[in-house]
Structures are given as C-alpha cells and as structure tokens.
N, C-alpha and C positions, 0 to 999 in steps of 0.2 A: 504494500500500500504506500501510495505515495502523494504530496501535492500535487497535482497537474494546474495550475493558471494559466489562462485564455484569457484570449483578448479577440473580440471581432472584428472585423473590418480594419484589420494591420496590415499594409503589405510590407512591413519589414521583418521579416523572421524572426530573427531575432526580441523584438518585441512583442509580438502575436502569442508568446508562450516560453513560458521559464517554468520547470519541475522541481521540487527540493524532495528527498524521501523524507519517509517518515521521521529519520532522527533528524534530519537538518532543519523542518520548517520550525518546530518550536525555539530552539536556540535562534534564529534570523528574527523570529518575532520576539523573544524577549530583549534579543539584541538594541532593536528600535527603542522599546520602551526603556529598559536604562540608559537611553541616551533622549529621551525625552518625547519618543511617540507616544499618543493615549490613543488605542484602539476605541475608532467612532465608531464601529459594529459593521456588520453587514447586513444582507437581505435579498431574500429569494423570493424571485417576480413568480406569479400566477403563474400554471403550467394546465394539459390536459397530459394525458399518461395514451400510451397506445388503445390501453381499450377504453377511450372518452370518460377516465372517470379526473374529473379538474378539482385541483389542488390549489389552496389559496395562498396569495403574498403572504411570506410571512418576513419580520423585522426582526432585527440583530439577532441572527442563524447563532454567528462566530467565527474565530477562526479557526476554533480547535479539528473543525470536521469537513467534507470536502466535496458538498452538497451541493455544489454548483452557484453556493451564494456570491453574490454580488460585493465586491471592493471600492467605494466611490473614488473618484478619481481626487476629490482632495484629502481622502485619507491614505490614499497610493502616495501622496507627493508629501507629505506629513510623515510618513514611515520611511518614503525616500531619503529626506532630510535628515533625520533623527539617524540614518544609517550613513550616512556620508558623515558624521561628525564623529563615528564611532573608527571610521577607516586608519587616520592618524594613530590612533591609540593599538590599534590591532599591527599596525606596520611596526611599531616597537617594541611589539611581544618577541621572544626569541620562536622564531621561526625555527617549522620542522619539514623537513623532505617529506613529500606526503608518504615515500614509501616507508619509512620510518614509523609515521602515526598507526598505530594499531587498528586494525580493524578487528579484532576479537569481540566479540560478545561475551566478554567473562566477568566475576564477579566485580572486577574495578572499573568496568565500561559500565557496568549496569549500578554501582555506585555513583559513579561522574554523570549519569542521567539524572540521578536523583538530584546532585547538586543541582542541576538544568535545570529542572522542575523548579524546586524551588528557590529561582534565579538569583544563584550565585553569581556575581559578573565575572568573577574570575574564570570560573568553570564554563559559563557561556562564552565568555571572548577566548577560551583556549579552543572551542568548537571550531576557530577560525584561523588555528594558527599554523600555516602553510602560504605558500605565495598560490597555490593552485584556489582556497578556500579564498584568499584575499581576492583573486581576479574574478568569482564565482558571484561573490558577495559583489563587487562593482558591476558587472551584468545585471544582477537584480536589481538593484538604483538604478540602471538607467530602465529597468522593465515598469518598476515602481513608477518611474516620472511621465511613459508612457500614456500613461490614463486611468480608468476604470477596467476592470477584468475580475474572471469568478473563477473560484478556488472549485476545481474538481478532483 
C-alpha cells in the first residue's frame, strides 16, 4: 500500500503524480508540520459507484488514508512552504549513502516508527537523510506548488 497523488489536467509529468509508500508519507507530513504547516483537511466530492449506488461529499476525509480525497491547492502550497524551510536543516544532517541506510524491518526500524509516530523531529528529519531522500523530498515541493490533487 502506498500514496498515489494525482493531479488532472497536468501535462507535465512530472507534476500530474508523485507516490510516497506507506513509510515515507507520514514522516513528509509530519515533516511540514514541524516546520510550521497546519493541515487545513481534505475532502471527497460526490461520486456514483459502478452499480449507480451515489455517495455523498464528505469534508476533512485526512491525510492519514488514500480515498481519493481532495488537497486544496492553498494547503499544497502551505505544506510546500513549510517543507522548503525544513531542506536547509536536512542538508546539515550527516548524510548516509542510501545503500548504507537499512532497509530491514527489525525491531529498531519498527522502534524509529514509533518515534515517527509520535513526531520526534529528530527521528523524522533522519527519515531524510540521504542526498537520494533530499532530491525526493525537493520533487515533492515543487508537486506540492503544482496545485490541488487527491491522495489515492
């Protein structure tokens, strides 16, 4: 499982769609917020489902889930912002060769979530420390400034 974010009517590739998996999207959004975004919520327009049975707008879905809700395009550029002032700071971490950074799933990765969780900023800005994660993260700001787009 993973973020998938859309955007319509992009013809730049590149901004039409940026993916984070499941471990990356929470640390990117706690990221913003200790550097000073306030999640203004989301929201998911009216739909009809294949067999005509229609489903109503509903208001601040979240971010936590991947329901196809809606991102306003001044809280894209609000979480932009808040994540370009965190880049300076992340560029002075000691950087690790991404081959180096573990990808293990063992008892200390599944400790260093929990810090994530609940958002340590030390533990979330090490989420980022790679020049691969720092060029990753600059993608997203400029997907962020893009516009409006929904988290699927």
């Amino acid at each position: 499982m993973g973020f998938d974010l859309h955007r319509d009517n992009q013809t730049d590739e590149g901004l039409g769609y940026y993916r984070w998996n499941i471990w990356g999207f929470p640390p990117v959004r706690y990221l913003g917020e200790i550097y000073g975004w306030v999640p203004q919520g989301t929201r998911c327009e009216a739909w009809t489902d294949d067999d005509g049975k229609e489903y109503p707008a509903v208001e601040d879905v979240g971010y936590e889930t991947n329901d196809g809700q809606t991102v306003s395009a001044e809280d894209a550029q609000a979480w932009a912002d808040a994540l370009k002032l965190a880049i300076p700071d992340l560029k002075k971490l000691k950087l690790v060769k991404p081959e180096d950074k573990s990808s293990k799933i063992d008892d200390e990765f599944m400790a260093w979530r929990e810090e994530i969780h609940n958002k340590i900023p030390q533990a979330i800005m090490r989420w980022f420390n790679t020049e691969n994660d720092i060029e990753y993260l600059e993608g997203f700001i400029r997907f962020l400034e893009a516009g409006e787009f929904q988290i699927y």
